[in-house]
N, C-alpha and C positions, 0 to 999 in steps of 0.2 A: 390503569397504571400508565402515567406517561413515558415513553421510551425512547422521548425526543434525544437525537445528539445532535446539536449545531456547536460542533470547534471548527472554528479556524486558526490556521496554526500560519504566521511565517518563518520560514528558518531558512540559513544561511544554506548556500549551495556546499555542504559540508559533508562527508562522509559520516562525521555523529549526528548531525541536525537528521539523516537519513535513518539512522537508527532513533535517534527521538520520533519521528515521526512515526516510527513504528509501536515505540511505547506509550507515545499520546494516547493512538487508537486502539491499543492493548487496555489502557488504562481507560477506558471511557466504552469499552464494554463489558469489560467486568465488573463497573460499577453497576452496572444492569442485567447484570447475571446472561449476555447476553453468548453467544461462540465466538470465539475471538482469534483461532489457528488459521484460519483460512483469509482474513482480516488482515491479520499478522503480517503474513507471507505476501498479501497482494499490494498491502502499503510498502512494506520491506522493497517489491522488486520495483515500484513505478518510483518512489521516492530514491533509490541508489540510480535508475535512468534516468531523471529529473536532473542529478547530482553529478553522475557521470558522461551522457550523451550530452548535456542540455546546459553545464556551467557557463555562465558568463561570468563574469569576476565582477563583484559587486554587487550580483542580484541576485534574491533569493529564490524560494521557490512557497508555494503555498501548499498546505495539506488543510482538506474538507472534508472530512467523512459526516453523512448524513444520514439518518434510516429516515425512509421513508415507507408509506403502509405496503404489508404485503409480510412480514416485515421485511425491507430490502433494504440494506446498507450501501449508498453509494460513494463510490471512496473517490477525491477527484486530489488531483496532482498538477498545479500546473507553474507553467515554466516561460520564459523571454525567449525561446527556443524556435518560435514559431515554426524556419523551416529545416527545424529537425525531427519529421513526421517518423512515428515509432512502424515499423512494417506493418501492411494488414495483413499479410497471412504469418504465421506465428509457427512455424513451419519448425525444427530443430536443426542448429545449424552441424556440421559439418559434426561427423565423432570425434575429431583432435582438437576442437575449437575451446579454448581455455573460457569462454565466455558466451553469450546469446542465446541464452535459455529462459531467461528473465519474463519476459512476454509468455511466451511458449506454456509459462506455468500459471501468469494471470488468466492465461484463456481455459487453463485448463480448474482453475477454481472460481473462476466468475462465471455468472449465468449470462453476461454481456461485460463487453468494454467496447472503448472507442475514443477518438477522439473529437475534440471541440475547439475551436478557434474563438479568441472573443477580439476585445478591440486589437491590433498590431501593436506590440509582437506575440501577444499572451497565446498559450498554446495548454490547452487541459486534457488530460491521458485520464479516464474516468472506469471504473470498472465497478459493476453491483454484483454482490452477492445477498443470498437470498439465507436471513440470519431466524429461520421462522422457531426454530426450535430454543430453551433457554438449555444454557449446562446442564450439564448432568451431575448430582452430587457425586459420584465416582470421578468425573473428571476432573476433580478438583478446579481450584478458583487463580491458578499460578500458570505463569507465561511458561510453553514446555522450555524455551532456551534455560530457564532456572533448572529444569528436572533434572538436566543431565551434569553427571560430575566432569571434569576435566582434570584428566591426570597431569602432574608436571612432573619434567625431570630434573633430579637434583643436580 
C-alpha cells in the first residue's frame, strides 16, 4: 500500500489559513487511516507561529507534511521570517504567561524538530513524528475538535 503524502499547501499569513493548515493534514491522514492527533496539534502550533511570530504582510507561509519510511511524517512550516529563529530549548515560559507553550508541546509530541534555512529569507520550522501504528477502529475516523459539544448561552 502506498502511504505516500506530498501536499504542498500555500496560505496566507492568516489566523484561518492556520487552522486550514491544520485540517489539510487532518484530512490527508485519515484518508490513510493513518493517527492524525498528534499531527493535528504539531501543524496547529508551527503554522499559528508561522502566522503569529513570523507575518510579513503579503507573504504567505507554506505547509509540507511528508511520510517518509519508518513510517515518519515530517511536518515542515516555512516562513520569510528568516531572523525570527523559534528558541532551541523549549523550556515553559513563565506560570502567568498568557502564551509560549506552543514549542514546548511540539517537542513534547515530535520525535525531532528543528530548523532549516533555505535560499534568504525562507526560514522552515520542521518536526517528525513517528506515525508507525494505523487508527484503531475504537478511535474512530473524526478530528477530536468535532467530538466535543460546545455549550452556548442564550
Amino acid at each position: 500500500m502506498n502511504q505516500e503524502i506530498s501536499l504542498v499547501a500555500t496560505l496566507p499569513s492568516t489566523p484561518r489559513a492556520a487552522r486550514a493548515a491544520r485540517a489539510l493534514t487532518v484530512s490527508q491522514l485519515m484518508q490513510r487511516k493513518l493517527p492524525f492527533e498528534d499531527a493535528a496539534q504539531v501543524v496547529a502550533e508551527l503554522a499559528a507561529n508561522a502566522v503569529t511570530h513570523d507575518r510579513v504582510r503579503g507573504q504567505d507561509f507554506r505547509l509540507a507534511p511528508r511520510l517518509a519510511p519508518g513510517p515518519t511524517l515530517r511536518i515542515e512550516v516555512s516562513d520569510t521570517r528568516r531572523e525570527c529563529e523559534p528558541p532551541p530549548a523549549c523550556g515553559l515560559p513563565d506560570t502567568e504567561a498568557e502564551s509560549g507553550r506552543g514549542l514546548a508541546l511540539v517537542s513534547a509530541l515530535a520525535a525531532r524538530w528543528g530548523t532549516e534555512h533555505g535560499p534568504a529569507p525562507l526560514k522552515t520550522v520542521w518536526a517528525e513524528i513517528d506515525v508507525a501504528g494505523r487508527i484503531s477502529p475504537d478511535r474512530g475516523f473524526h478530528d477530536p475538535v468535532d467530538q466535543y459539544s460546545v455549550e452556548h448561552e442564550a
